[in-house]
C-alpha positions in Angstrom: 138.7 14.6 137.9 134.9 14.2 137.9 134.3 11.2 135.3 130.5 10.6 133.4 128.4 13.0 135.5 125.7 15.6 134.1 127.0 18.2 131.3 130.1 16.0 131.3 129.1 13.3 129.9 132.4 11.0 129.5 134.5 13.3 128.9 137.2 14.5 132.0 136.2 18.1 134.4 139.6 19.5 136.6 138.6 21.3 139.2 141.1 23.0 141.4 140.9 23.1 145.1 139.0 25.1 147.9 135.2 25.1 148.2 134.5 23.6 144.4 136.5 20.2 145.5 135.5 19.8 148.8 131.9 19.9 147.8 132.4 17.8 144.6 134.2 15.8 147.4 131.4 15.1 149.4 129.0 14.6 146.7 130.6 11.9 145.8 131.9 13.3 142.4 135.1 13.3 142.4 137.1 9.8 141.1 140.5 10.9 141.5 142.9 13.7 143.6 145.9 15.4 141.8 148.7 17.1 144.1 151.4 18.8 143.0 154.2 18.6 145.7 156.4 21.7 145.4 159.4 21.3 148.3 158.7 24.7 149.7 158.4 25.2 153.4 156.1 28.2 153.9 155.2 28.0 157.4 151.2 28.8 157.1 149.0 27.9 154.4 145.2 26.9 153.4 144.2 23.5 153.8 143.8 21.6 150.2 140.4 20.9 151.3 139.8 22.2 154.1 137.6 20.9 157.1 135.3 18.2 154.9 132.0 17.4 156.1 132.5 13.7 155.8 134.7 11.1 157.6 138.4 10.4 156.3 138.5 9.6 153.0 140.5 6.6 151.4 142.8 7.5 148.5 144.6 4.4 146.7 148.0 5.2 144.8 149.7 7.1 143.7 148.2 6.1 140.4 150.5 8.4 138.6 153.9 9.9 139.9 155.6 12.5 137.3 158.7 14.1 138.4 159.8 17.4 137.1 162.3 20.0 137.9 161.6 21.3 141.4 157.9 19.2 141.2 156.2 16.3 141.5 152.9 15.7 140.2 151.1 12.7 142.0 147.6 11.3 141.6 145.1 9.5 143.7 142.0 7.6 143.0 139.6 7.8 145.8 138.2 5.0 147.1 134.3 4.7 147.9 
């Protein structure tokens, strides 16, 4: 979620992954990471963000944890 920034203003902007997050990543935009964990093994995949310019990244949580059928949804704030 990208919090008070811009166009925004207070209000709360999802973004899904690939280029958009990683780049909203490393500007520094980004306040918090949702995954949802599906247990399927598919043997190849794309990165969820995939090879970011800056150093590891801190995430604290989960903040949020919300189990479903065949899902769980988790969420991360990231630390700066």
């Amino acid at each position: 979620m990208v919090g008070d920034a811009g166009v925004a203003g207070d209000r709360d902007v999802a973004i899904n992954g690939g280029q958009m997050a990683r780049q909203a990543l490393e500007a520094g935009l980004l306040d918090e990471i949702g995954i949802d964990l599906v247990p399927v093994l598919l043997g190849v995949g794309t990165k969820l963000i995939a090879e970011p310019a800056l150093p590891p990244m801190q995430l604290e949580g989960p903040t949020l944890v919300v189990e479903g059928e065949g899902v769980t949804h988790l969420r991360y704030r990231v630390v700066r």
